[in-house]
N, C-alpha and C positions, 0 to 999 in steps of 0.2 A: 593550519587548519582550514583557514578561509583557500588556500589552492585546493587543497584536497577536496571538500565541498564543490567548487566547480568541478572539477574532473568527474566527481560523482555526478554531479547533474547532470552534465553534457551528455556522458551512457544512460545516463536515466530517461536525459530528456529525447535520445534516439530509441530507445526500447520504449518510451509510451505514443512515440508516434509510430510504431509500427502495431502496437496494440487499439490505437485510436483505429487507424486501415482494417486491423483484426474486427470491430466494432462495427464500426460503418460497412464492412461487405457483410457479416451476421444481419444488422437492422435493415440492407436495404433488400437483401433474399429472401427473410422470413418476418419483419414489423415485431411488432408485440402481440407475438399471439404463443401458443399455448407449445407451441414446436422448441420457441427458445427459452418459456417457462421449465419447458423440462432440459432442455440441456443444461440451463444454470442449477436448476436444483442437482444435478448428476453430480455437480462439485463439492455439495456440502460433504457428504461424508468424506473421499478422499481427502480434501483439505481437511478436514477432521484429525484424519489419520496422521497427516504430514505434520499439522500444529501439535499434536500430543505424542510422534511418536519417534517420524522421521529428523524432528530437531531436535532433538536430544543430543546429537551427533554435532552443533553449531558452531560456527566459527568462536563466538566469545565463549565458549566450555572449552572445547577441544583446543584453540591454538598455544593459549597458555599452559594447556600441558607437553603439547607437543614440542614447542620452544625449550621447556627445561627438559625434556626426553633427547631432543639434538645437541643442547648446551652438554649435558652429561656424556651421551654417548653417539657423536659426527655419525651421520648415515643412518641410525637407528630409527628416526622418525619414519621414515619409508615402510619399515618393518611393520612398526604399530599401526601404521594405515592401510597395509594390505592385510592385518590379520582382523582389524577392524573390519574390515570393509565385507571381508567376510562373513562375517559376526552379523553385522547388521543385516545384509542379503536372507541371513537364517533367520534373525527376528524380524525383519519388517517384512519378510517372504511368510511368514506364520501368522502373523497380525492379518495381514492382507487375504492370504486364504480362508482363515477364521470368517472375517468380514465375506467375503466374498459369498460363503454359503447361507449368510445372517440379511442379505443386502434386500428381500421383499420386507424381512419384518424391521430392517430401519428406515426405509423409504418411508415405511407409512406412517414414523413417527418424525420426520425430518420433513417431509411435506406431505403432509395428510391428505389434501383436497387431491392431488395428484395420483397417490398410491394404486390409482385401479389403472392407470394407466401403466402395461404392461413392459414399454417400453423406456419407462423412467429405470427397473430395475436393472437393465441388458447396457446402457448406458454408464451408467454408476458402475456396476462391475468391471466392465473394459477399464474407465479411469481409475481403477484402485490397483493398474499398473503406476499412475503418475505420482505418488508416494513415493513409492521405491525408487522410482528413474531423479526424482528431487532428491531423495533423502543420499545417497550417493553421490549426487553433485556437490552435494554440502559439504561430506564428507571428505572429496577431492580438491574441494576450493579450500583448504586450510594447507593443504601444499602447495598450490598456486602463490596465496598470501604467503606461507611460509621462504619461499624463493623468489618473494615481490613480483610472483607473475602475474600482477592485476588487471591487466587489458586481457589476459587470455580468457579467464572468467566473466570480466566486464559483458565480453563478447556473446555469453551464453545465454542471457535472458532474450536479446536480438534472434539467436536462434532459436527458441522455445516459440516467439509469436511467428517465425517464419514458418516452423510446423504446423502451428493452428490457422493460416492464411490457406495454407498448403491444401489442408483439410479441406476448407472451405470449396477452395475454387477447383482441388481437382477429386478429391474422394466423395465428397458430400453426390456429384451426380451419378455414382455407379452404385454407393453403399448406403445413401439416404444420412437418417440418421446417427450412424453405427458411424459413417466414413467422419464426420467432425469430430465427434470424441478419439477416433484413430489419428485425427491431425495434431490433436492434443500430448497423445501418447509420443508420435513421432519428435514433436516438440520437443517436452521430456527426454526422449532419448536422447537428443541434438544438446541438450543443456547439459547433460553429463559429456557424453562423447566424444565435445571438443578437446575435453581434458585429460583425454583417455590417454594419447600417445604421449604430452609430456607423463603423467604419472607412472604409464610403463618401460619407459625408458630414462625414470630415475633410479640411479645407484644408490646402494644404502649398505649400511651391515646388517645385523641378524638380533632380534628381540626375542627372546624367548616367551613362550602363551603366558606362562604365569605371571612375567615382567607385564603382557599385554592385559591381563584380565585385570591385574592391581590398576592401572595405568587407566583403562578403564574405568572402574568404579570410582577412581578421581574423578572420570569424567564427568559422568551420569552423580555424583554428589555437586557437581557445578552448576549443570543442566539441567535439574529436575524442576525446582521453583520456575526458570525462566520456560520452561518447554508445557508447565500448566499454566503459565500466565498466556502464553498465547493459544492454546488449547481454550482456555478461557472466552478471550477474544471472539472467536470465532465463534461461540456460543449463542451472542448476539445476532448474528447473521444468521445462522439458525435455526434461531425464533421467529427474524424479520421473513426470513423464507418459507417458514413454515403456517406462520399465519398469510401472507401473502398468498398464499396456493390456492386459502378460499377466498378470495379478493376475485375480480372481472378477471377473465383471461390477458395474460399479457404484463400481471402486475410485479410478478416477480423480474420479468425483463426490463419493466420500466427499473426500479428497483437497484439493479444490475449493474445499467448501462448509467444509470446518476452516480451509483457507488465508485466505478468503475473511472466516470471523466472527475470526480472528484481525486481519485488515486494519483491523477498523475499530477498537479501540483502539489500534493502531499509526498512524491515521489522524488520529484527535483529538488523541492524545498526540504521540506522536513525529513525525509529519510537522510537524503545528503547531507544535511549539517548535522545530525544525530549519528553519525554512522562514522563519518572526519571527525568529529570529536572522541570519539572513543579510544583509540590507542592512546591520544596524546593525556588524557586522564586517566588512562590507567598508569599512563609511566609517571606521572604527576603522583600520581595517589600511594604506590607501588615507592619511591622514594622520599615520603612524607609529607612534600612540598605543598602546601594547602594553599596559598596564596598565589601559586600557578596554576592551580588546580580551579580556585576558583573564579580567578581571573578567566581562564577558558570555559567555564560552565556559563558565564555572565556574557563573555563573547560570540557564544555560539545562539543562546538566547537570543539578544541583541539585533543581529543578522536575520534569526529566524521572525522576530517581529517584526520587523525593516522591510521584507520581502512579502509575507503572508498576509498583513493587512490591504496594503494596496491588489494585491492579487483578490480576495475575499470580494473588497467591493467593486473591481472590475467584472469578475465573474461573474456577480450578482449584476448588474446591468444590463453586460453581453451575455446571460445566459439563453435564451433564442438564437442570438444569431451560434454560438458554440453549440448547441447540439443542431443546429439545422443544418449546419454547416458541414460536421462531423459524422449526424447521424441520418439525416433526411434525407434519402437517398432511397430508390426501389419504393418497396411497399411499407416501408418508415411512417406513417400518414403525421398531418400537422399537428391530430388531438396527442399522440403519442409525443411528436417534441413537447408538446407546451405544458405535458405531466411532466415529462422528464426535465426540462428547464426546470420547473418548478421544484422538483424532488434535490436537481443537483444547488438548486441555492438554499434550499433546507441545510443538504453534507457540510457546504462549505461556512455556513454558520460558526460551525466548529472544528473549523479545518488550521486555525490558530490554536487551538484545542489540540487536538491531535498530535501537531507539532512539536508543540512542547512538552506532552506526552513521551513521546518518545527519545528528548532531548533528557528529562528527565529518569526514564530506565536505561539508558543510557550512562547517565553518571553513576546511578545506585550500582550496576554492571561495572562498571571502572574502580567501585570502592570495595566491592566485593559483597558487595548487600543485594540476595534475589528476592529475599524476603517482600522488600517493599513494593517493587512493580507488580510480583503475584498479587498484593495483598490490594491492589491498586486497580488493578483488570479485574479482581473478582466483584469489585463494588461497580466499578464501570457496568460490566453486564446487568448486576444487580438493576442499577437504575435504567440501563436502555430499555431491557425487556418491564419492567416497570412501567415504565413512562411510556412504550407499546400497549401497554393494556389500557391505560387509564385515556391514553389517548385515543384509543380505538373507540374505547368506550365514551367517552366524553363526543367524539365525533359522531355517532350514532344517536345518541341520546339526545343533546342539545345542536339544534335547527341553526342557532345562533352561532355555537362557536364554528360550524362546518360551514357558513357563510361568510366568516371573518377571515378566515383560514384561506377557501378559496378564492374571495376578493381582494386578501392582498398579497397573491401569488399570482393575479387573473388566468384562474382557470375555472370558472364558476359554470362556463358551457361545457364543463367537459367530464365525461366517464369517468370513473374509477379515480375520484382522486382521494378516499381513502385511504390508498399505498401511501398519500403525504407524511401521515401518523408514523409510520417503520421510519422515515429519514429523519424527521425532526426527533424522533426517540433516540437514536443514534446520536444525534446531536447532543440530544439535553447528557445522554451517558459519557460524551466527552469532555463536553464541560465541567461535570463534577468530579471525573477524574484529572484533569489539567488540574482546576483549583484544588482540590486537594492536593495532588501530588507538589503541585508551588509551594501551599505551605510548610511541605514534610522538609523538600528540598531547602525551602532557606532557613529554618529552623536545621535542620542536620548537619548540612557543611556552612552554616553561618556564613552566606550570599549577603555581600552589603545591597547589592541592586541598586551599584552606584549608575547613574545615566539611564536607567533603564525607563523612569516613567518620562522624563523627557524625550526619548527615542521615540516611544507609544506614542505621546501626545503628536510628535512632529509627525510620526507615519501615519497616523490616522489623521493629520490635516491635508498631508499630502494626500494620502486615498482616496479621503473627501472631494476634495480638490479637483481630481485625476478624474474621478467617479462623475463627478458633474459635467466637466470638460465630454467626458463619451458619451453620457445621454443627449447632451447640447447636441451633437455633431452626427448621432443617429436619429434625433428627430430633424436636423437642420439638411440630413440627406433623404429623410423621408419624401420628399415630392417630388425628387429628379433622379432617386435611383428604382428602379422596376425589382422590386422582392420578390416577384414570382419568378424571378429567374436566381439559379447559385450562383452567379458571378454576382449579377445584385446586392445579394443576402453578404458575401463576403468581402465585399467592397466594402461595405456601408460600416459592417463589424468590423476588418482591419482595421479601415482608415479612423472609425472610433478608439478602437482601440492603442492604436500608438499616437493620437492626440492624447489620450488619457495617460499611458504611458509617460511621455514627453511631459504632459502637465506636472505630474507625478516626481518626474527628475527635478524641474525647474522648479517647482515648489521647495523638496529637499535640498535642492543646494542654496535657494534663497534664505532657506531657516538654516544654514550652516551644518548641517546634519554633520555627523564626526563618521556615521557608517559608510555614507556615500564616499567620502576619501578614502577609508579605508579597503571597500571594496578595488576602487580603481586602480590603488597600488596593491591588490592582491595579484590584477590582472594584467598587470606589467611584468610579475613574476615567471620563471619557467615552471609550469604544472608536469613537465616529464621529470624532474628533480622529489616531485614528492609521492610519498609512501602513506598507502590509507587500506582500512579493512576494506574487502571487497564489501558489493552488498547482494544479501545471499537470498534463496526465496524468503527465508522466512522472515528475512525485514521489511517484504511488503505484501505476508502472506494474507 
């Protein structure tokens, strides 16, 4: 499990630095203003589409049926995927058209402040090709996995941001606004397309429609709980965007781009060890085995608190110099980093949250329960948009709490910090869904949580530790490195930040930590020997 997680990360952690590059040419072309408000709002609906309609189709519904569809009848699997594949082109080609003709009177309910502007709608409709071009990818990545092709898939999220780069630097100056959402689209295409040539040059026998439509409705009774729990999900975003739209211009980008640098530690860390756990708990789960089962639900936990604490309060140190570094570039100005700093140390608040989120629908998924993660995302929303109002409100109303807020953020000089309220609500609705979901989880498969508050205890000394070590050594370089220059800015943050790193090791192996050995003999291992689910969009939709 622990190989598979790095192999995941390593792709993960190449696909978000070319989305970091995707970020950084947007922030330093157009800053926060009103140009990249609408381009982000253009996504809600499609992602909409893709969370509630195009996942239905997901690797954890569909492979398991697929598997006993080849177990019974060698080559037939092929069958069911092309007559799928068709299937779906006719439903998610009607959803999309449906939407497409509806897309002025949803705009104006998914970002209201926006809706007069005429080209949020012309936007949004191009992207509700990129449903369809994901929802297919999905659908071909359970034959990839099915014949362990997982680098060939790995590879396709790399080429979805090389689209939207593409967009950027060579469509955007002939087609304006129209050419980036087209870069996006072409993305999309690239993400299916890689896997176009194995899929049509795999052999198969012959499925009859009716074998395919029974076969299906397996599916779609596997998929349906998990494909409204992240329909759910996105709900919050939503919100965060929709009130955002009457916020200063620019708020949704800020917004965006904190969501967005938060994603990719949630990407390497927690999607990867939530994603590697999952086969080996379903075959656990699947042959009765509980004491393997939950020996690996405790293992993978573990690992994820070992990494994500010290990561949290690194972030939260070096959060200036990461987005200045990343994002301050062009017309980026400073007041725009030092919201978005502030906004991505809000995310990461609960970015241990999140994590275990996921590690925990992950296991409910391996035991055959969708019930609970729906049941779990629905209250998560509940409380983000929640804690959005009340915070909005509370921010407004009292003098007091909007000077506490942005004095221990420092950003007290600066515009629109408002948008704070959307990321810390985000937060507060991970949290209660993490803790709740912990309690369900050790209450349901009787988790002893043997090692786990000594782990916590020692990771968060090390953090501490690490966290102090980078602030010492970014005020100790403040007087002899020049910050108005970026070699400066990232000097100062590197070299802080792998003192902290290092302090971080040297603390954990001083307390004996049990994870740290274990990692090191993971990575003495060969990681081409192991077999893991891809990770598909909508594990980090």
């Amino acid at each position: 499990m622990h190989k598979a997680a790095y192999l995941l990360a390593g792709f993960a952690f190449l696909s978000q630095l070319l989305a970091l590059l995707r970020d950084r040419l947007l922030a330093a072309n157009f800053g926060a203003s009103e140009t990249l408000d609408l381009y982000y709002a253009a996504f809600r609906l499609p992602d909409l589409l893709f969370a509630g309609v195009a996942s239905l189709l997901s690797i954890y519904a569909l492979l398991p049926v697929l598997s006993k569809i080849e177990a019974e009848a060698p080559g037939a699997a092929i069958s069911f995927l092309r007559k799928l594949l068709a299937l779906f082109f006719v439903g998610m080609g009607a959803v999309s058209l449906v939407a497409f003709f509806f897309v002025p009177q949803l705009v104006a309910l998914l970002a209201p402040g926006l809706a007069d502007n005429s080209a949020l709608v012309l936007l949004t409709q191009i992207l509700l090709l990129q449903p369809i071009l994901l929802g297919a990818s999905n659908l071909l990545a359970n034959l990839t996995q099915l014949k362990h092709r997982f680098v060939l898939y790995s590879i396709s999220p790399l080429l979805y941001n090389l689209g939207i780069i593409g967009g950027i630097l060579f469509l955007y100056p002939y087609l304006g606004l129209e050419g980036l959402v087209w870069g996006v689209v072409v993305g999309a295409a690239l993400h299916v397309l890689v896997q176009v040539p194995f899929f049509t040059t795999e052999k198969g026998g012959e499925m009859s429609w009716r074998k395919t439509f029974y076969s299906a409705r397996e599916v779609l009774s596997l998929s349906i709980p998990r494909t409204v729990a992240l329909a759910a999900g996105q709900i919050s975003l939503l919100a965060a965007v929709a009130l955002a739209s009457f916020f200063e211009e620019g708020s949704i980008t800020i917004f965006t781009f904190a969501w967005n640098l938060q994603a990719v530690p949630l990407a390497i860390i927690g999607v990867s060890y939530s994603v590697a756990a999952f086969p080996t708990l379903a075959r656990f789960f699947a042959v009765n085995n509980h004491e393997e089962f939950v020996k690996h639900v405790e293992g993978a936990l573990k690992h994820i608190i070992f990494w994500v604490l010290p990561t949290i309060v690194l972030i939260i140190v070096l959060r200036a110099h990461i987005v200045r570094v990343i994002l301050g570039a062009g017309v980026f100005d400073w007041a725009a980093t030092r919201l978005t700093a502030a906004a991505l140390a809000l995310f990461v608040l609960s970015l241990l949250a999140q994590s275990i989120s996921l590690l925990i629908a992950r296991a409910y998924y391996a035991a055959g329960n969708t019930k609970k993660p729906l049941l779990l995302a629905i209250l998560e929303v509940a409380f983000s948009v929640g804690a959005m109002l009340v915070l909005i409100d509370l921010f407004n109303q009292s003098a007091g709490f909007r000077a506490l807020m942005e004095s221990l953020l420092r950003v007290s000089d600066v515009p629109g910090t408002i948008v704070l309220c959307l990321a810390l609500a985000i937060s507060v609705g991970a949290l209660v869904r993490a803790g709740l979901g912990a309690w369900w989880l050790v209450r349901d498969f009787k988790l002893t949580l043997h090692g786990v508050g000594t782990l916590t205890l020692q990771s968060l000394t090390a953090a501490l530790v690490g966290g102090a070590a980078a602030y010492a050594t970014l005020q100790l370089f403040q007087p002899v490195v020049d910050l108005e220059t970026v070699a400066g800015v990232v000097v100062q943050g590197v070299v802080a930040g792998l003192i902290g790193l290092a302090t971080v090791g040297i603390t954990l192996f001083m307390l004996k930590n049990k994870e740290l050995a274990e990692i090191v003999g993971a990575l003495k291992r060969t990681p081409a020997k192991t077999e893991v689910v891809a990770v598909e969009p909508s594990d980090v939709a």
